[in-house]
C-alpha positions in Angstrom: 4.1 -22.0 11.3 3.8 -20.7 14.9 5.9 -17.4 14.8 5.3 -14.0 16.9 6.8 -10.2 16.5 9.3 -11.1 19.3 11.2 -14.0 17.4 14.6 -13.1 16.5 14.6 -15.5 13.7 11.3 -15.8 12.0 10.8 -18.5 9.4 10.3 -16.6 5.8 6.6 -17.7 4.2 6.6 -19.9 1.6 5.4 -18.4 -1.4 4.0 -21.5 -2.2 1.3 -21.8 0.3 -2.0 -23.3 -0.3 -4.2 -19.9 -2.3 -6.7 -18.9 -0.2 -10.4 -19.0 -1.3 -11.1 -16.5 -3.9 -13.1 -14.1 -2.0 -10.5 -13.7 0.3 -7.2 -13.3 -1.9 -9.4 -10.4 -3.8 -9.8 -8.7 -0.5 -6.5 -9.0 0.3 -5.1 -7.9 -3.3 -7.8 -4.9 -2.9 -6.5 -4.0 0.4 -3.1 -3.8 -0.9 -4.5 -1.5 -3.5 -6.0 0.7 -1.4 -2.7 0.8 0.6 -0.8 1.7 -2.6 -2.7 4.0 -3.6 -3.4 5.8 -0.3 0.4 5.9 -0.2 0.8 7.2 -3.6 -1.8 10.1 -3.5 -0.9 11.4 0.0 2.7 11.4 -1.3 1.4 13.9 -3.6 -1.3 15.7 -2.2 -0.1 16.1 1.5 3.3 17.5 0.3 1.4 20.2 -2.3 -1.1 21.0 0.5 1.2 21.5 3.1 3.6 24.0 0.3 0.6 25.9 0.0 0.1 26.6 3.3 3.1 27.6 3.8 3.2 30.1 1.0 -0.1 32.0 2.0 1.4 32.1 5.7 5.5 32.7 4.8 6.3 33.6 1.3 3.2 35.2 -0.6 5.7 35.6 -3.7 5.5 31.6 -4.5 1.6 32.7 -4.9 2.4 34.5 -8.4 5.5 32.8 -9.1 5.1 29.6 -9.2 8.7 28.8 -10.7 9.9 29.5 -7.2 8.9 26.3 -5.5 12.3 24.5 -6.9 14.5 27.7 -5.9 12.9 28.4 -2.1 14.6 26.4 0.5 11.6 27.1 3.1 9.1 25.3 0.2 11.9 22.4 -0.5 12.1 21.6 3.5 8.1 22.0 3.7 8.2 19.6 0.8 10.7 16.9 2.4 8.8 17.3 5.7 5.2 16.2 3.9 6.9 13.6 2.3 8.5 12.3 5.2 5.0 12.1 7.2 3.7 10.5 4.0 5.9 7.7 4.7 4.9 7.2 8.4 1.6 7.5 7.1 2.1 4.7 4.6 3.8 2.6 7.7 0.8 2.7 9.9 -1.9 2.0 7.1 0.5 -1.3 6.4 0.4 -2.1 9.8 -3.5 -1.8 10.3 -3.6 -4.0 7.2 -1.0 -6.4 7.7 -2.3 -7.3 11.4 -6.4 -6.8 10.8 -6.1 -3.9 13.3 -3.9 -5.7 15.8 -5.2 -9.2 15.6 -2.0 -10.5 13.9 1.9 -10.0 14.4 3.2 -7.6 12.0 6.9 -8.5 11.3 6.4 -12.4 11.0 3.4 -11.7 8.6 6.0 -9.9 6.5 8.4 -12.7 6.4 11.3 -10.4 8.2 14.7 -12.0 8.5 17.7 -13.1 7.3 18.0 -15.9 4.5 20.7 -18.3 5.3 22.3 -16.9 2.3 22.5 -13.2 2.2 23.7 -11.4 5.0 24.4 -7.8 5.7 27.4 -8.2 3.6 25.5 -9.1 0.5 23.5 -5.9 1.2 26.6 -4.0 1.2 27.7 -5.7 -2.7 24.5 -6.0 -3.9 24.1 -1.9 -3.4 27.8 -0.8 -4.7 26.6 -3.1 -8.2 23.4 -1.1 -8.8 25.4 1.9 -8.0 27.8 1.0 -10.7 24.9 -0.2 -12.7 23.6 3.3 -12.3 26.8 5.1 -13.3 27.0 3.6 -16.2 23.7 3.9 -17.5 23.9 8.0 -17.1 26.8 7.5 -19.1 25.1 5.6 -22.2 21.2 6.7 -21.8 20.1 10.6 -22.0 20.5 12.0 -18.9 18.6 15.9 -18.2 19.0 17.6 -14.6 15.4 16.0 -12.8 13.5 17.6 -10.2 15.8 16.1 -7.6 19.0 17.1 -8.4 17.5 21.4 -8.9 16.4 20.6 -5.0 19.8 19.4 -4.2 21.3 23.1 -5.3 19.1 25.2 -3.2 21.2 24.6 0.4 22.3 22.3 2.4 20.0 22.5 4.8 17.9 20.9 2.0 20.9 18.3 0.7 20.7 17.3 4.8 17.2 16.4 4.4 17.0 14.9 1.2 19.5 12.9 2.6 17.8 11.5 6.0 14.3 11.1 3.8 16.0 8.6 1.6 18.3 6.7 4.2 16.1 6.6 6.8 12.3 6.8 5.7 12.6 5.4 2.1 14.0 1.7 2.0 11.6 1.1 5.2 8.7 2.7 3.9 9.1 1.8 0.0 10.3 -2.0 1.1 7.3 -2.7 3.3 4.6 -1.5 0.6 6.0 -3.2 -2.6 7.7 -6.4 -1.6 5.6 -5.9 1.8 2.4 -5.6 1.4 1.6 -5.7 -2.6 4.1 -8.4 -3.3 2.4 -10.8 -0.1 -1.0 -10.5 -2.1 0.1 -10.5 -5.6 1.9 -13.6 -5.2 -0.8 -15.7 -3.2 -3.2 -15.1 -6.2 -1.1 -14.6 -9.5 2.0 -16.4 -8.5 5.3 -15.7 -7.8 6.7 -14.1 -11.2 3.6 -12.3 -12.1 3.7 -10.8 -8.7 7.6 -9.7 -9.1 6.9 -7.9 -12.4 3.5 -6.0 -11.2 5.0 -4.9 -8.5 8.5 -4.2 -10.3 5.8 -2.3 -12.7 4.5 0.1 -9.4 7.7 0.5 -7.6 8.7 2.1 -10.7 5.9 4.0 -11.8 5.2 5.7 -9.0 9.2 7.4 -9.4 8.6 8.6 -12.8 7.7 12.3 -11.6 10.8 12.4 -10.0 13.1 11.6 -12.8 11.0 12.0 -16.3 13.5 14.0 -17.5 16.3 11.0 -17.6 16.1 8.0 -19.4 19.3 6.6 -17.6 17.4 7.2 -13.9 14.3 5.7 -15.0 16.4 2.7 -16.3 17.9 2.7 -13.3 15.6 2.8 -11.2 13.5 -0.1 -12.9 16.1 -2.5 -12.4 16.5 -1.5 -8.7 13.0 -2.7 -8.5 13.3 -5.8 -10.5 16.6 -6.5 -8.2 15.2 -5.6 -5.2 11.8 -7.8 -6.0 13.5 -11.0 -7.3 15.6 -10.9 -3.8 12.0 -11.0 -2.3 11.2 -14.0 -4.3 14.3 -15.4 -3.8 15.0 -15.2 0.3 10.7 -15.2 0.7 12.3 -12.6 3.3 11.8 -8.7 3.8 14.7 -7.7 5.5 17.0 -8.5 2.7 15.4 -6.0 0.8 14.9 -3.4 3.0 18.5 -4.1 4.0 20.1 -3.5 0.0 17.6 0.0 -0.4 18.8 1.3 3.1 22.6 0.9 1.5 21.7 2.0 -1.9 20.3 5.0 -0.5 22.9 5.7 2.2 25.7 5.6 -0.1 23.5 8.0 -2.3 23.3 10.1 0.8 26.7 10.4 1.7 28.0 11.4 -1.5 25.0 13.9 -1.4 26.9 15.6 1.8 30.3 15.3 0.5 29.5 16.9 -2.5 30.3 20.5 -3.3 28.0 23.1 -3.6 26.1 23.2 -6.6 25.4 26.7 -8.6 21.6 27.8 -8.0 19.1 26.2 -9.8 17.1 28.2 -11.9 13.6 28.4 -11.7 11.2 25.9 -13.9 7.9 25.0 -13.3 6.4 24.2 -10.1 5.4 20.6 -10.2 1.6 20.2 -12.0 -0.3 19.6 -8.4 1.5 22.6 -6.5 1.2 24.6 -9.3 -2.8 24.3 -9.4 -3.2 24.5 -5.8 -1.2 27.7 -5.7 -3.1 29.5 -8.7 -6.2 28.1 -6.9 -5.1 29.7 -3.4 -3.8 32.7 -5.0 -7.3 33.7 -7.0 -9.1 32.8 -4.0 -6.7 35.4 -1.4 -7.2 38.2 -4.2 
């Protein structure tokens, strides 16, 4: 397959190409590792690092009351912000793996285009289901406020960002990581349905901080992942995928904008890592 970064249409791998030798898919499965998890620490110790800074510079209360990280809107943008240069972060270290530091095209080694079947259109209806999906499961399963929604109540200078972060950063990010990155490696040594439920497994697990406190959004985010992976397995395209997330979360984001303002949120515990860095940064200044 002769394909380059400047063709409009690439052809979508096959996910049933011949399995490279073994010493070479391990490498390639460890590299996707180490992209994963590179991703997944920096997401939260860049963030943590960069609150902490900011507290010992700006707001020297957060240093004995830790609590205050989910009511301050100068912590929650700081927050956002780390989060957001996680994710371009993440981006590059795909890229220098994807192309071996240059030495292959990036897009057409993801597989992105279109599949002859699903269009922008089935993006748009494949999002509003999950949406619903995800309606009705806060309806059935146990639902408690999550981290989240307390940052949405601060301002909406924060709502504003939370926004961007997941319309613009997220789906491109999350998409070329999971059903980017890990799902290429998973697939050309396990197979193609042991690759969509490992990676259906991470996608998800690395969002359980976020939303431990609901069953329903754990729920639904699972099957967002299982969706968004079989479409992967299905089109042997990226773009689909990236396509659906960047509706799913736009939608999301709107209504975030549109909504009215929330009371305050009261104050609960600083997240675990923030929390340690703080008392650590507040014993060492005193």
């Amino acid at each position: 397959m002769n394909t380059t970064d400047n063709d409009p249409n690439p052809t979508p791998p096959s996910d049933a190409q011949t399995k490279p030798p073994f010493w070479s898919a391990s490498r390639e499965v460890l590299a996707a590792l180490g992209v994963w998890l590179g991703s997944t620490i920096g997401t939260l110790v860049i963030p943590s690092v960069l609150i902490v800074i900011y507290a010992a510079l700006f707001d020297r209360e957060l240093l004995s009351n830790f609590g205050l990280i989910m009511t301050s809107k100068g912590a929650a943008l700081i927050l956002l912000g780390g989060t957001f240069i996680v994710q371009i972060l993440s981006v590059g270290l795909c890229w220098f793996v994807i192309t071996q530091n240059g030495r292959k095209p990036f897009w057409s080694s993801l597989g992105w285009g279109w599949h002859s079947q699903f269009k922008w259109i089935h993006a748009v209806g494949l999002a509003i289901l999950m949406l619903g999906v995800g309606i009705v499961l806060e309806k059935i399963l146990p639902h408690r406020e999550t981290d989240l929604e307390r940052l949405l109540k601060i301002s909406f200078s924060v709502r504003v960002a939370v926004a961007l972060l997941a319309t613009i950063g997220a789906p491109l990010a999350e998409e070329i990581i999971y059903r980017g990155v890990l799902y290429s490696a998973f697939v050309r040594v396990m197979g193609r349905w042991p690759g969509v439920a490992l990676v259906t497994f991470l996608f998800a697990l690395v969002h359980v901080p976020q939303y431990i406190e609901s069953v329903a959004a754990l729920t639904a985010i699972l099957l967002l992942s299982a969706v968004l992976t079989l479409l992967r397995a299905w089109t042997r395209s990226l773009l689909p995928c990236v396509a659906t997330h960047f509706v799913f979360n736009g939608i999301q984001g709107v209504l975030i904008l549109l909504s009215p303002p929330a009371a305050s949120p009261s104050a609960p515990p600083a997240p675990a890592l923030i929390s340690f860095l703080l008392k650590f940064s507040y014993v060492f200044q005193n």
